[in-house]
Structures are given as structure tokens and as C-alpha cells.
C-alpha positions as CSV (number, residue, x, y, z in Angstrom):
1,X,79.9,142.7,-93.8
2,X,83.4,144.9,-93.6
3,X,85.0,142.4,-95.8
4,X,82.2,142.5,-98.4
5,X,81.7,145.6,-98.5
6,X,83.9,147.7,-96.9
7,X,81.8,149.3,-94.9
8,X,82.0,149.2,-91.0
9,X,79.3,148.8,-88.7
10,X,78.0,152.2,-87.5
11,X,76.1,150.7,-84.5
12,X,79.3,150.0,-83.4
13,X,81.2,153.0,-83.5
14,X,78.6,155.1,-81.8
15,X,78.4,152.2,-79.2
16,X,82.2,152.8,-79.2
17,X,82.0,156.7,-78.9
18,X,79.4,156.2,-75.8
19,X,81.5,153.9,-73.5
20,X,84.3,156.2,-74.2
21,X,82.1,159.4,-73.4
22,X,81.0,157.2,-70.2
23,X,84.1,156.2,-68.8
24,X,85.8,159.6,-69.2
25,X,82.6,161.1,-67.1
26,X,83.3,158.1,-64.9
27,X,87.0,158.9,-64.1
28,X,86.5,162.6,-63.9
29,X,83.4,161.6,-61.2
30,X,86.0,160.0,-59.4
31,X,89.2,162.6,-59.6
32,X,86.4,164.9,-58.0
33,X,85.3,162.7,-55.4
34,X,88.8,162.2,-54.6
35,X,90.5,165.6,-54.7
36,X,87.1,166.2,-52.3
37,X,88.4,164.0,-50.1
38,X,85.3,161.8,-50.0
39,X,86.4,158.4,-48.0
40,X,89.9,159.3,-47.2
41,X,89.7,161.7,-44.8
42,X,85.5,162.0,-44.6
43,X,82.4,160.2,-45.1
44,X,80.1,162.6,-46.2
45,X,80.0,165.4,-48.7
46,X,77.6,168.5,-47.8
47,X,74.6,169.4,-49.6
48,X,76.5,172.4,-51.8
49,X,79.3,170.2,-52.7
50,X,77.0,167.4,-54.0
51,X,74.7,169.6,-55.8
52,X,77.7,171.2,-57.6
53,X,79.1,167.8,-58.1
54,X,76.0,166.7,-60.1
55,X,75.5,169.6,-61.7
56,X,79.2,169.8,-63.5
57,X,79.2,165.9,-64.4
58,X,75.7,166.6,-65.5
59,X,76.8,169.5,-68.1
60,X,80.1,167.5,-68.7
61,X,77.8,164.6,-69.5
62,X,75.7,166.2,-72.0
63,X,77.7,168.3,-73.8
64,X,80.3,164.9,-74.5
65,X,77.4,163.2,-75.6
66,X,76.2,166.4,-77.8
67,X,79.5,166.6,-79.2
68,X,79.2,162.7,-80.0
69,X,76.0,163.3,-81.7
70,X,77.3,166.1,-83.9
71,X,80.4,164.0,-85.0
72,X,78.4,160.6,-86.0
73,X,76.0,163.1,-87.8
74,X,77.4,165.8,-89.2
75,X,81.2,165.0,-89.9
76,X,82.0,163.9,-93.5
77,X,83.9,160.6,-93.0
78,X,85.9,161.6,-96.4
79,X,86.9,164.8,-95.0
80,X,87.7,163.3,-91.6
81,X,90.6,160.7,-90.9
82,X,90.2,160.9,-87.0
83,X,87.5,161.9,-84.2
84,X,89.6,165.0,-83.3
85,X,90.5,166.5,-86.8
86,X,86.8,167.7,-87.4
87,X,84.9,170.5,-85.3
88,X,83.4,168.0,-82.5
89,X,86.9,166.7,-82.0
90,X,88.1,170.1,-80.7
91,X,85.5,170.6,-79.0
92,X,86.3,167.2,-76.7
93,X,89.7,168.5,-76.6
94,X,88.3,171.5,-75.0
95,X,86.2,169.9,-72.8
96,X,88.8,167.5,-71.5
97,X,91.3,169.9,-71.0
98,X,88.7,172.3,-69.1
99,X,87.5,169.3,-66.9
């Protein structure tokens, strides 16, 4: 079809856009877990530091994925070369650099 028509396959590319989103909330699930200490020098996290846990990648979660909806959406692909020149790209700069 891309050779036909030019046109990519935008099934794809959000597919694309949601593994990345996933294995970035996957990594910073584990820098957590890790700088916690969980398995290297304990076996259990209390109940306040799991809650909090959950809750941030929760909110980290969601607010990717929002920000992945709002680029597929409502991003101008003429406008926009690249994921992080429109609004939803600074906002995942943002968002990585705070987490």
C-alpha cells in the first residue's frame, strides 16, 4: 500500500507509539523498583511505598498515552516532520525529563 500510494499504515504507527509509551513506563517501573532497593537489599516494599508506586506509573501511564492520543489526532502531519516538534512532543519531553 506505501508503494502505491504513498500512504503509510496508521494502524501501525499508533501500534508503534504504544509499545514505545509501554516500554518507557516499563523501564521507569523498574529504575523505581531498583533505586527502592526492591530484591537487592529487601524483599518487600511496604504498603505506602507500593501505593505511591502505582499511583505515579498510573499517572505516568495515562498522561503518555493521552499525549499519544492527542498527537495521532490532532497534529497536522504537513505541519509536523517529527513526534517531538508539535505540542504533544513537548509534552513527552516533559514528562520524561520529570520522571
Amino acid at each position: 500500500d506505501y508503494g502505491v500510494t504513498g500512504d503509510g499504515n496508521k494502524t501501525l504507527n499508533v501500534l508503534a507509539g504504544l509499545l514505545t509509551s509501554l516500554s518507557s513506563l516499563t523501564l521507569l517501573l523498574l529504575l523505581i523498583l531498583l533505586a527502592k532497593g526492591f530484591t537487592i537489599t529487601r524483599g518487600r516494599l511496604s504498603r505506602s511505598e507500593s501505593v505511591k508506586i502505582v499511583v505515579y506509573t498510573s499517572l505516568y501511564g495515562v498522561t503518555n498515552s493521552a499525549l499519544l492520543v492527542y498527537d495521532t489526532q490532532c497534529t497536522d502531519p504537513a505541519r509536523v516532520l517529527y513526534t517531538y516538534e508539535s505540542g504533544a512532543g513537548y509534552g513527552l519531553v516533559c514528562l520524561r525529563l520529570a520522571g
